[in-house]
C-alpha positions in Angstrom: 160.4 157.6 102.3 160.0 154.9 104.5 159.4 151.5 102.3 157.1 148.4 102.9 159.6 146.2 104.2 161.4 148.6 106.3 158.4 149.4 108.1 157.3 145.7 109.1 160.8 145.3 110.1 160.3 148.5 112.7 156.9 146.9 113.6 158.6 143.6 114.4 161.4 145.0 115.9 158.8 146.8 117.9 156.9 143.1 118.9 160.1 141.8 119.7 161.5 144.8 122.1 158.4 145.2 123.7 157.8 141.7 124.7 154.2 139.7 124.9 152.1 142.6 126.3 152.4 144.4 122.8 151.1 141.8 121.0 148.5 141.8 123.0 148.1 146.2 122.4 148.1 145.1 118.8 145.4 142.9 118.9 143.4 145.1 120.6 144.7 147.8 118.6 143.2 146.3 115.9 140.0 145.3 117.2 139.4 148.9 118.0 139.8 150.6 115.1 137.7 147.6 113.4 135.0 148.4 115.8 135.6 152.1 114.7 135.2 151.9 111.3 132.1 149.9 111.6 130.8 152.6 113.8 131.9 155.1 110.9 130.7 153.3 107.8 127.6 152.7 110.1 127.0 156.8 110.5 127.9 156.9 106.8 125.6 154.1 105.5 122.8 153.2 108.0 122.2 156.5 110.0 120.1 158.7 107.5 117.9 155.4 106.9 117.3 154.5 110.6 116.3 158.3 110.6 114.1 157.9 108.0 112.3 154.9 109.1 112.0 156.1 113.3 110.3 159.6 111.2 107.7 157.5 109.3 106.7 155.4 112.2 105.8 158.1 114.1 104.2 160.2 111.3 102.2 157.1 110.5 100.7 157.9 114.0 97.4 160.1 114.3 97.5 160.3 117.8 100.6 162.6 118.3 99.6 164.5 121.9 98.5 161.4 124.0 100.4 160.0 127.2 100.8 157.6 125.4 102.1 158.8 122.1 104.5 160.3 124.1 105.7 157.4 125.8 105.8 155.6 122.0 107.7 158.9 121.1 110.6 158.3 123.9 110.3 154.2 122.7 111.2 155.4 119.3 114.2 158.0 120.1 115.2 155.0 122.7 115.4 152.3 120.0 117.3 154.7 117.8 120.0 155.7 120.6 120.9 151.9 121.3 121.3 151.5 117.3 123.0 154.6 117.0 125.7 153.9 119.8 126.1 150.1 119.2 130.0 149.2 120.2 130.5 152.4 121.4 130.5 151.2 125.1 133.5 148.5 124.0 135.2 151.1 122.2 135.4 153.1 125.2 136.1 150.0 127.3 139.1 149.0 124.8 140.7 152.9 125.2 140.8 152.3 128.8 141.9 148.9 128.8 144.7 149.3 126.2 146.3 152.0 129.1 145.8 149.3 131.3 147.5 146.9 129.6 150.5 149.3 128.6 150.8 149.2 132.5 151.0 145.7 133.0 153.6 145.9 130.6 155.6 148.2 132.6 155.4 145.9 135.2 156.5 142.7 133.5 159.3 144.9 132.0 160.5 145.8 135.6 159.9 142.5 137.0 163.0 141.2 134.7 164.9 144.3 135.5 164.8 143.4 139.2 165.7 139.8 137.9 168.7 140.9 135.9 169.9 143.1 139.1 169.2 139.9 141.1 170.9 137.9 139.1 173.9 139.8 137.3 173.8 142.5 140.0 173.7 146.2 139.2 176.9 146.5 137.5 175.8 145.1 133.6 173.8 147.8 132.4 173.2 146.0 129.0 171.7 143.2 131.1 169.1 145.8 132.0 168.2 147.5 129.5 166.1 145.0 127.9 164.1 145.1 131.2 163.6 148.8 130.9 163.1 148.5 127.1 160.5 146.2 127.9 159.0 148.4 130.4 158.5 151.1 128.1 157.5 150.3 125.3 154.5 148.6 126.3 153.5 151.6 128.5 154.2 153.9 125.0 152.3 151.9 123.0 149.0 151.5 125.4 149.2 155.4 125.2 149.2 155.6 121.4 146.4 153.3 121.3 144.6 154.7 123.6 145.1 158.1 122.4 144.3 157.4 119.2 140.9 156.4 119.9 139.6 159.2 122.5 138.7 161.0 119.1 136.8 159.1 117.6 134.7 158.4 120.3 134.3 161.8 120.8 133.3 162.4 117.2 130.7 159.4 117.8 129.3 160.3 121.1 128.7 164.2 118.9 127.2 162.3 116.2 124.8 160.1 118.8 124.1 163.9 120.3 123.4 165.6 116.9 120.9 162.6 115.5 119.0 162.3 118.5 118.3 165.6 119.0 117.3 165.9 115.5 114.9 162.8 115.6 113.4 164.7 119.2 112.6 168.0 117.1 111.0 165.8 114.2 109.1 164.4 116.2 106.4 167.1 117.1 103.7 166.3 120.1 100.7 168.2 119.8 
């Protein structure tokens, strides 16, 4: 079993072999998954009262077969959607950009293989290694982060699906 220590030594290792572009992947790493969890306690916490409130404004109504009750019907469900999705638009623009940046890291990490081989020349394959250890680690790490929260949003965007769809079949037009 893998201790406390040895694993901020592997994470520092980690910073260190993968040069400035994953710091950058952890910082954005981490604003992710805090923007996740928000979204999750937000389902967990919020959602069934936000349900409960759009269902008693509309009940409230008489007029529920109008034009215009209608039109207040698809203001309610509109509200709701905005609440209900919140961050999910920067969560999905952090997946994509933490690929991205995994990229740039490749080509940093190249940039000072090309300066080691212009330098050193092609012969000192320690010399170069760093350069390709810096190339792939960043690109590795963009994945993982980027991976990691594809599900999520999936399990939010389902969760956006399910609620508004409920709240539409609540909401009966005469």
């Amino acid at each position: 079993m893998v201790g406390p220590l040895e694993l901020f030594a592997d994470v520092r290792d980690l910073l260190e072999l993968g040069g400035p572009v994953v710091r950058i992947l952890l910082g954005a790493a981490f604003l992710l998954w805090v923007l996740i969890m928000e979204r999750w306690l937000y389902c967990r916490r919020n959602l069934p009262a936000l349900a409960a409130r759009i269902q008693a404004q509309w009940d409230a109504r008489t007029d529920h077969s109008s034009w215009y009750a209608r039109q207040v019907k698809r203001k309610l469900l509109s509200e709701a959607t905005r609440e209900i999705r919140g961050n999910l638009g920067l969560i999905k623009a952090l997946v994509a950009l933490a690929s991205l940046i995994g990229l740039l890291g490749t080509v940093t990490g190249m940039i000072q293989v090309f300066d080691v081989m212009a330098t050193l020349g092609t012969g000192n394959a320690r010399a170069m290694a760093s350069g390709v250890s810096a190339a792939t680690i960043p690109t590795m790490a963009g994945m993982v982060v980027s991976i990691s929260g594809l599900y999520p949003i999936l399990w939010l965007e389902k969760v956006l699906a399910t609620e508004t769809s409920r709240l539409n079949d609540h909401m009966i037009t005469h």
